[in-house]
VOBA-1610 file (N, C-alpha, C; in pm, whole numbers, padded with zeros to 5 digits, always signed):
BEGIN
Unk+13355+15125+08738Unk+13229+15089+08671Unk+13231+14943+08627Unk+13339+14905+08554Unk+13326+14759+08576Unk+13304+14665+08627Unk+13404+14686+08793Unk+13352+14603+08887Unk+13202+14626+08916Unk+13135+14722+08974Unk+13051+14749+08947Unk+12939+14651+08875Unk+12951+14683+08766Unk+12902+14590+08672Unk+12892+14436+08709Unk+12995+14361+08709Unk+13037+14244+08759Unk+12960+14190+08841Unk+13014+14303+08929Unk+12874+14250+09083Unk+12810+14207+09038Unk+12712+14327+08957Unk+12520+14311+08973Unk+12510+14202+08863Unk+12596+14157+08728Unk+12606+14057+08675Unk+12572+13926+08772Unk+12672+13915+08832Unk+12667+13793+08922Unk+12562+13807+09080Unk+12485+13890+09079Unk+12377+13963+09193Unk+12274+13792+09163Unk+12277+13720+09284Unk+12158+13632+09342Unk+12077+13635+09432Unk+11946+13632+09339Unk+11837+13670+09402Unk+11765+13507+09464Unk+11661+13510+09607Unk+11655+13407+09657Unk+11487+13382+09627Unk+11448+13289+09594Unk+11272+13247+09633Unk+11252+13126+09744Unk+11216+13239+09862Unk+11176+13121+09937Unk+11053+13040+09970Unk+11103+12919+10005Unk+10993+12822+09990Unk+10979+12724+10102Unk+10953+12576+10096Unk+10972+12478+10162Unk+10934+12359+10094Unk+10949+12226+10224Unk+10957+12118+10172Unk+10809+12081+10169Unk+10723+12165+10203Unk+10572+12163+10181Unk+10549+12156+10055Unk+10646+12234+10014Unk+10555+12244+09815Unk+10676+12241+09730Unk+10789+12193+09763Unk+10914+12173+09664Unk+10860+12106+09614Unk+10811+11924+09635Unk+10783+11843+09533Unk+10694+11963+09404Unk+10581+11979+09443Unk+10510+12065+09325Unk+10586+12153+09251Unk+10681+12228+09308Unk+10782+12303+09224Unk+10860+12207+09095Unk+10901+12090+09187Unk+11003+12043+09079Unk+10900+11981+08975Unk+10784+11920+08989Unk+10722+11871+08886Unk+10677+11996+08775Unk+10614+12093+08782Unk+10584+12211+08786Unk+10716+12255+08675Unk+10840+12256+08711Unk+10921+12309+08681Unk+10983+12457+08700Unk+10917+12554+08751Unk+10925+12645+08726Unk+10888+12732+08883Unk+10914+12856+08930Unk+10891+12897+09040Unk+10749+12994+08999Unk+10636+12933+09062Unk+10491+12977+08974Unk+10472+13141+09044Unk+10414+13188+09009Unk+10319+13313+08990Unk+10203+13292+09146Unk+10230+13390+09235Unk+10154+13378+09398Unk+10065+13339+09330Unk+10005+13255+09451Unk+09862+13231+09411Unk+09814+13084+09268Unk+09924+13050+09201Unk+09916+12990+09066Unk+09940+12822+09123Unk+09992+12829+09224Unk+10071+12678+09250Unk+09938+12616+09268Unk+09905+12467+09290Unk+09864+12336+09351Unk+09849+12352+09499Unk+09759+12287+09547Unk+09758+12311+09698Unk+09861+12190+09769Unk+09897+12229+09848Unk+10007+12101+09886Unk+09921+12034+10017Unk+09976+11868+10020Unk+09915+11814+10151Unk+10004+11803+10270Unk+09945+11816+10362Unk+10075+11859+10521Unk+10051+11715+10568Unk+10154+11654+10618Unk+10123+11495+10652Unk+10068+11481+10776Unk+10057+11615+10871Unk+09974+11545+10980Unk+09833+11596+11004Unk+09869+11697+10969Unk+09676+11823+10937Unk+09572+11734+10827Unk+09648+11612+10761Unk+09619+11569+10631Unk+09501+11595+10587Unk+09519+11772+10538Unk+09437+11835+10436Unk+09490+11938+10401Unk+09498+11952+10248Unk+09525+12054+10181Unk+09545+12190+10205Unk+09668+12265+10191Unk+09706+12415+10227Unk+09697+12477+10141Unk+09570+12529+10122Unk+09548+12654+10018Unk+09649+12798+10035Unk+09725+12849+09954Unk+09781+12973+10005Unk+09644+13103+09891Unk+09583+13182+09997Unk+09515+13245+09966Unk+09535+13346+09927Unk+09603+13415+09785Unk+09659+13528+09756Unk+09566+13648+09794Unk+09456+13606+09740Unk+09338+13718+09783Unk+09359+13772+09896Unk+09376+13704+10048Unk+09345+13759+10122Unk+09448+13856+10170Unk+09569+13842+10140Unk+09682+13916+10109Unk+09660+14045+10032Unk+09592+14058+09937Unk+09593+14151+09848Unk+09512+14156+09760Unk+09372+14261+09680Unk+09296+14232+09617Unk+09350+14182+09495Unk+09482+14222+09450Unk+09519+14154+09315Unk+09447+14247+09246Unk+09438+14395+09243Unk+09392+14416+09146Unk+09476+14607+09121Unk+09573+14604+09162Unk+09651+14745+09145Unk+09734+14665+09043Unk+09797+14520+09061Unk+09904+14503+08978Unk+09888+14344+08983Unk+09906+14279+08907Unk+09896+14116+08841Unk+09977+14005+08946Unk+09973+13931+08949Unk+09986+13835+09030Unk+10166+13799+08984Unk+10266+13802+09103Unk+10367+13803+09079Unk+10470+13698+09143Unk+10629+13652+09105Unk+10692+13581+09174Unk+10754+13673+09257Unk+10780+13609+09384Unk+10870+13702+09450Unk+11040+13649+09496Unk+11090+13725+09518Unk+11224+13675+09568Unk+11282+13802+09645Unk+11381+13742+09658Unk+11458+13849+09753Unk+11567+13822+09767Unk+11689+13907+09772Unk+11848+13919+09799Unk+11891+13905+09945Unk+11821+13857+10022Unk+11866+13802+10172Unk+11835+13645+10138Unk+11917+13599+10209Unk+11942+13417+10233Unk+11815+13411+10364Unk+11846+13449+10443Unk+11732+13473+10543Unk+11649+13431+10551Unk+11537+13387+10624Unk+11407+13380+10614Unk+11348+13438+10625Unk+11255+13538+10569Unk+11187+13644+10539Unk+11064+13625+10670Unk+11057+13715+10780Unk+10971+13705+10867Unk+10846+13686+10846Unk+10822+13777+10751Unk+10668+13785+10699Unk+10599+13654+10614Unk+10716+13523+10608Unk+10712+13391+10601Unk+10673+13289+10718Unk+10682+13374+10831Unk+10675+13289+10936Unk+10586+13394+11038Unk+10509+13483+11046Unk+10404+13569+11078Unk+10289+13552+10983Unk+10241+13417+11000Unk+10087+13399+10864Unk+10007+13363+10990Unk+09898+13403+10922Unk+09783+13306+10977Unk+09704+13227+10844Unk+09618+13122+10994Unk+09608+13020+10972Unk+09441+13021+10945Unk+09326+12972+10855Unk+09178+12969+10848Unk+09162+12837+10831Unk+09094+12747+10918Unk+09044+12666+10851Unk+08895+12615+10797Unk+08901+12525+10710Unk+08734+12572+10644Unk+08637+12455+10661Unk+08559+12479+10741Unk+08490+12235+10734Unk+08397+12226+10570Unk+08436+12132+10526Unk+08422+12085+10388Unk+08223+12097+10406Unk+08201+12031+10507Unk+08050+12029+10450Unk+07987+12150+10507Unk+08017+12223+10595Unk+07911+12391+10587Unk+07998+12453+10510Unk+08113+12460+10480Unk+08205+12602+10446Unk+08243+12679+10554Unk+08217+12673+10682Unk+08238+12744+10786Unk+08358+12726+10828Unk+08415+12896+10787Unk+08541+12911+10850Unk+08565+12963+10968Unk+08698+12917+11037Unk+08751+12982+11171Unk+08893+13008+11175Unk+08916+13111+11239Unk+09086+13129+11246Unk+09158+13089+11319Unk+09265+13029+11350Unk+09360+12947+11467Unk+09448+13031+11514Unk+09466+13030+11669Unk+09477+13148+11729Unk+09617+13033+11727Unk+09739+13129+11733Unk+09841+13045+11742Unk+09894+13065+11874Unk+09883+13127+11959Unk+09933+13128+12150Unk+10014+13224+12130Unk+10102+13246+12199Unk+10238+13329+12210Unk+10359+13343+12090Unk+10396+13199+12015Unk+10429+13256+11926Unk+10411+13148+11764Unk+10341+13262+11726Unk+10290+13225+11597Unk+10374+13139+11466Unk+10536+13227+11486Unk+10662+13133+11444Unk+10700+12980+11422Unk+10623+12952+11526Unk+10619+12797+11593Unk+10517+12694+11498Unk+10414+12749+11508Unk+10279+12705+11426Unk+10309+12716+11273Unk+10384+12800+11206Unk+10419+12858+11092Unk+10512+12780+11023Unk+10619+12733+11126Unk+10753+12630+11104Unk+10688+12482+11060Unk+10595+12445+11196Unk+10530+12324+11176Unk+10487+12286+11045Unk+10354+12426+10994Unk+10357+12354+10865Unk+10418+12323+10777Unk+10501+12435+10775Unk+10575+12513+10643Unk+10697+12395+10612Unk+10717+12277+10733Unk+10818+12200+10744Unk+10995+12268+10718Unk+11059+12171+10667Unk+11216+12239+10591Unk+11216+12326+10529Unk+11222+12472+10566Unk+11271+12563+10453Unk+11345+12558+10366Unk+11305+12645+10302Unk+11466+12602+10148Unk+11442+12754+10081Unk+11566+12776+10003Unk+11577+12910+09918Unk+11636+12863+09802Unk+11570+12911+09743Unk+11633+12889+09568Unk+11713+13005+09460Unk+11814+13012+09482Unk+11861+13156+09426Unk+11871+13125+09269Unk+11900+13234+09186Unk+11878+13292+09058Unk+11992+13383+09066Unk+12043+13366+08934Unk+12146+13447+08908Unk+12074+13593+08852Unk+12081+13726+08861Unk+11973+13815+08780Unk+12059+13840+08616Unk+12133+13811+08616Unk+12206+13805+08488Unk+12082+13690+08391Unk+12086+13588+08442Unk+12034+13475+08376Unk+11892+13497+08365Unk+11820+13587+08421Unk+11676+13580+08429Unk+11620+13729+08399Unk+11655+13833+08335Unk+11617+13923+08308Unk+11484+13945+08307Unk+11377+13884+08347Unk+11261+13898+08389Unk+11216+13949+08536Unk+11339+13938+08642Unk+11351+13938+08784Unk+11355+14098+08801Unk+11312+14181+08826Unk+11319+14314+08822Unk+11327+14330+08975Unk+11393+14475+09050Unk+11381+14510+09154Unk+11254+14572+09190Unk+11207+14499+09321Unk+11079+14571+09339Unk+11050+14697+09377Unk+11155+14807+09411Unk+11120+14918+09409Unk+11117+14954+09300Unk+11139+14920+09178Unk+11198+15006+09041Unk+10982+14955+08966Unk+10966+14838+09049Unk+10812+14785+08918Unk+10711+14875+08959Unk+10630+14901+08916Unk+10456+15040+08899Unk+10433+14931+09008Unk+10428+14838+09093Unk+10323+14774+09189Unk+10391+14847+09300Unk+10502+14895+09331Unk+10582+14953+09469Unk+10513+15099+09488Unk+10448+15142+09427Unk+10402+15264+09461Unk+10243+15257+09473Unk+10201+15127+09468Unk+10016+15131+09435Unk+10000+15119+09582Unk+09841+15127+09601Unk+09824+15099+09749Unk+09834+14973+09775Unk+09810+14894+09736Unk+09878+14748+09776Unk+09992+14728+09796Unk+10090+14797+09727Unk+10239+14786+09698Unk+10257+14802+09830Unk+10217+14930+09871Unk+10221+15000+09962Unk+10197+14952+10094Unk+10070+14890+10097Unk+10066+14793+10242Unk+10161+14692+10252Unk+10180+14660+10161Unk+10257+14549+10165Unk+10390+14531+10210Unk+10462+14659+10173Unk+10565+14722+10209Unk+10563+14765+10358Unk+10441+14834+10392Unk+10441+14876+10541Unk+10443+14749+10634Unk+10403+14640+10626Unk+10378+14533+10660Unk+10476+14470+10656Unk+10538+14464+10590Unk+10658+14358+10580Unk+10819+14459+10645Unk+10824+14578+10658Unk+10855+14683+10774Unk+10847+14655+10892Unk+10690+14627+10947Unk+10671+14589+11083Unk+10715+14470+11093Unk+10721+14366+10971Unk+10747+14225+11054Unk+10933+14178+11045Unk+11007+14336+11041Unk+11145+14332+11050Unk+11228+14326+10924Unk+11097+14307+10766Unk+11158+14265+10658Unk+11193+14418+10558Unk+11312+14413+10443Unk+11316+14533+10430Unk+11267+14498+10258Unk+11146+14546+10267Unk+11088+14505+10125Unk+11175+14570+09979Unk+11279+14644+09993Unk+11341+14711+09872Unk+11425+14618+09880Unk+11466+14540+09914Unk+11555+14419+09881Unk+11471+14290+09810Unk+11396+14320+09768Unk+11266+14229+09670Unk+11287+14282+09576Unk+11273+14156+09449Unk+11226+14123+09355Unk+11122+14072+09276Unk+11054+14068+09133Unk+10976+14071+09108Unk+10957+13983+08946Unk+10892+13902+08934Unk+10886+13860+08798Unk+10740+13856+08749Unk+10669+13888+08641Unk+10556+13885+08591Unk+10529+13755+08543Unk+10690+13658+08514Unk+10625+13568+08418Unk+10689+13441+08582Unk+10659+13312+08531Unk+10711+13194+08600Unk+10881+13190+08579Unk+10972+13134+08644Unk+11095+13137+08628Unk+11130+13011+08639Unk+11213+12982+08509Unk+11271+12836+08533Unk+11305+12816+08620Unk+11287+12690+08650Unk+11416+12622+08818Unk+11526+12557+08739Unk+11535+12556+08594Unk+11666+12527+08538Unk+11780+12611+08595Unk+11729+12720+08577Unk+11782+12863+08582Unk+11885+12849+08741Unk+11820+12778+08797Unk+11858+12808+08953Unk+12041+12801+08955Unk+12105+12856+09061Unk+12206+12801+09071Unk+12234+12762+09195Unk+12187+12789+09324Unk+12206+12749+09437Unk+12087+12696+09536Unk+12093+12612+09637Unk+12022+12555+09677Unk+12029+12624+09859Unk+11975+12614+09903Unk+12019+12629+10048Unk+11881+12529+10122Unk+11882+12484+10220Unk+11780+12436+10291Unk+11810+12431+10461Unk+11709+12427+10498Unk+11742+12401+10652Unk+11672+12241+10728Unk+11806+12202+10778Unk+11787+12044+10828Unk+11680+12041+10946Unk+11636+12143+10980Unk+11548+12184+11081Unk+11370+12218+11076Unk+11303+12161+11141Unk+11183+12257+11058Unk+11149+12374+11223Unk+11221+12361+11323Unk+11175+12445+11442Unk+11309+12557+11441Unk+11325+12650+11474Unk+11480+12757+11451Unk+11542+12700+11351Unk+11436+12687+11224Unk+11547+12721+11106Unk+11653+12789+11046Unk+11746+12701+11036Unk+11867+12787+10975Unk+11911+12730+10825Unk+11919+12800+10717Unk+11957+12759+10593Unk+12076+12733+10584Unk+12108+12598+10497Unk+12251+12570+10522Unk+12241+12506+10338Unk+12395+12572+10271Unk+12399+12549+10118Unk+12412+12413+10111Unk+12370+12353+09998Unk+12358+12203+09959Unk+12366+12207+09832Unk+12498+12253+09757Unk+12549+12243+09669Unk+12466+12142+09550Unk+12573+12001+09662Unk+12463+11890+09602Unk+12375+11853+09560Unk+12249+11919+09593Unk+12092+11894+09600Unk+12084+12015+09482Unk+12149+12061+09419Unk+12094+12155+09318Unk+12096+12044+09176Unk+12192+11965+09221Unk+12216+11864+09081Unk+12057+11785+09091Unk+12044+11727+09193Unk+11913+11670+09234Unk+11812+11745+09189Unk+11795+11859+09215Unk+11697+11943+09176Unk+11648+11948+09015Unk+11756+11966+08927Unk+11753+12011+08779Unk+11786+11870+08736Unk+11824+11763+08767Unk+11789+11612+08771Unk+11576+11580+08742Unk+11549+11643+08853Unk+11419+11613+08873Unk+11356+11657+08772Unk+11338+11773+08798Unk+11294+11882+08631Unk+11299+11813+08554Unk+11402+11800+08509Unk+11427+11780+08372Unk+11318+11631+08331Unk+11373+11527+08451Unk+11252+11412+08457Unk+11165+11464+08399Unk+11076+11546+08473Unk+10925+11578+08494Unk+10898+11609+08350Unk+10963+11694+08323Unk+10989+11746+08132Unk+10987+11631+08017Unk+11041+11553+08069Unk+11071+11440+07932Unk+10953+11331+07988Unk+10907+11316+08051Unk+10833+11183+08080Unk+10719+11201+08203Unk+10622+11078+08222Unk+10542+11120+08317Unk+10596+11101+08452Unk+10627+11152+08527Unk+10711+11150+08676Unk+10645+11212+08774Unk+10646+11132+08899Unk+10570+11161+08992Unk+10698+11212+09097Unk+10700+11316+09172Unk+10791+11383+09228Unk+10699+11318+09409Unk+10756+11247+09494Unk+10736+11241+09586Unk+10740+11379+09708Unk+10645+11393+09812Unk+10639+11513+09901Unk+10769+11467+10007Unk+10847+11519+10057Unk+10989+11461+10130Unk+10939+11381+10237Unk+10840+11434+10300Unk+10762+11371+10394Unk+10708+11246+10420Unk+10690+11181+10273Unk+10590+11062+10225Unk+10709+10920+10253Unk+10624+10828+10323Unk+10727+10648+10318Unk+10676+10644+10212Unk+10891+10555+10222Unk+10855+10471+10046Unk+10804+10417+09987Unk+10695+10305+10110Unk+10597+10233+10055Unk+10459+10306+09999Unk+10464+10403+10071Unk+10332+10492+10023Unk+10366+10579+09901Unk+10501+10587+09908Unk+10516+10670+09752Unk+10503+10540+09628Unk+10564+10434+09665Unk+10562+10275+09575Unk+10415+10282+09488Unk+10330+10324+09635Unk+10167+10277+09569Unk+10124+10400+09528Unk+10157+10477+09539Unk+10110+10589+09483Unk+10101+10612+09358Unk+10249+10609+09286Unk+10313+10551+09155Unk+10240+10473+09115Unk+10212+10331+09160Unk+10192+10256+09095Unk+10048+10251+09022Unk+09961+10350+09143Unk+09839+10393+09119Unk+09826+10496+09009Unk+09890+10593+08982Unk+09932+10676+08915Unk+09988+10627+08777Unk+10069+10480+08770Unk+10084+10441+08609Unk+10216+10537+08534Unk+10278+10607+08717Unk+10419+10664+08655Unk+10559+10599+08700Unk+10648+10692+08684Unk+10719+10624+08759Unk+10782+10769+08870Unk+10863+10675+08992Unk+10810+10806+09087Unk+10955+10799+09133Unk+11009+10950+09171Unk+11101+10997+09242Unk+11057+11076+09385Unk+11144+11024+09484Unk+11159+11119+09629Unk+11240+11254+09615Unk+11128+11361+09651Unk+11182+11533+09641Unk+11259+11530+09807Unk+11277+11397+09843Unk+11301+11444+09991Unk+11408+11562+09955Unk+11478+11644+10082Unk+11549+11738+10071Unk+11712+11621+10134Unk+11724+11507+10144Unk+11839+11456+10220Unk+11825+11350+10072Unk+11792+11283+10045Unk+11783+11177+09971Unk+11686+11214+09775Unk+11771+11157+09716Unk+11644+11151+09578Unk+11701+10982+09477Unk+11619+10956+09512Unk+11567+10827+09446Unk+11521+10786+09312Unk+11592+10739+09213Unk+11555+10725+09067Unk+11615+10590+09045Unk+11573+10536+08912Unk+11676+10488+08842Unk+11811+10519+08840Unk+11902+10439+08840Unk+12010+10462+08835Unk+12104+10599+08897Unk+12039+10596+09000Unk+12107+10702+09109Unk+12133+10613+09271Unk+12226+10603+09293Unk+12257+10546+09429Unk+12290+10638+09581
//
């Protein structure tokens, strides 16, 4: 029973993400609530990626939640989305047929993956998602069937009601790839990470998208009246960091 214990003490749970919306995370601080984040900008579509919780789920059996999960993996049902886009002056939307394989189109945007693990010791808010009242609603429920078909095993999910520090984090993983991503640990980049935060916390700080030249992050800042750090995932740039 001890060991036991021990384990699930030290049990890390993962939220995955990318280098699409890390910058917003680290300014943000916190791993937000579906649906709660900022829209992020993709540098070559250059227009805004709404993630549409709605259309996912009415949001209305059970409250809008973080998710994570105990696989390092990339969660398929991360890379099986589709795509709407909307023209600003009718509102007229259309869906983008992605060809043969949708994976491809999904990577593109989604750029560098990354996973952010959590210790569940440290975050007692992280509940298992079979154990929360949303795993048995009919949403729960599709959701579950769905993420089944797309190879994922949804009882290995987790669940938080509230936002979760990224203080909290303890491991980093990312992938140097944005086409056959593979996550690879970067120890390193966790210091970077809770570096940034903490910035964002004490002062006005502009968290650069990894994507963005330095000269365009320079003016950005300067337009902005902050002072600005690169979220790249290889490099982070401050004062007195070399």
């Amino acid at each position: 029973m001890g060991e036991a214990r021990r384990r699930k003490a030290e049990a890390v749970v993962y939220h995955h993400t990318s280098s699409l919306r890390t910058n917003l995370m680290w300014m943000s601080g916190v791993v937000e609530l579906e649906g709660r984040g900022k829209p992020a900008m993709h540098p070559h579509l250059k227009k805004p990626i709404i993630q549409e919780t709605r259309i996912r789920r009415a949001m209305r059996d059970f409250p809008a939640v973080a998710w994570f999960t105990s696989e390092i993996s990339i969660p398929n049902c991360l890379r099986e989305v589709q795509f709407t886009f909307i023209k600003p002056e009718t509102g007229q939307c259309w869906r983008y047929e992605h060809g043969e394989d949708p994976r491809k189109f999904a990577d593109a945007v989604a750029l560098q993956r990354a996973a952010i693990g959590f210790r569940l010791a440290d975050c007692p808010g992280i509940v298992p998602w079979p154990s929360y009242y949303g795993y048995g609603t009919a949403e729960g429920r599709e959701l579950n069937e769905t993420a089944r078909e797309a190879g994922d095993d949804p009882d290995r999910w987790f669940v938080s009601e509230e936002p979760v520090d990224l203080l909290r984090s303890v491991v980093v993983y990312i992938s140097p790839t944005i086409f056959e991503p593979k996550l690879e640990r970067q120890d390193w980049y966790l210091r970077h990470v809770h570096n940034m935060v903490r910035a964002c916390r004490e002062k006005s700080v502009y968290i650069a998208p990894s994507w963005m030249k330095e000269e365009s992050v320079r003016v950005a800042a300067a337009q902005a009246g902050v002072k600005c750090l690169s979220g790249d995932c290889l490099t982070w740039r401050g004062e007195g960091d070399e």
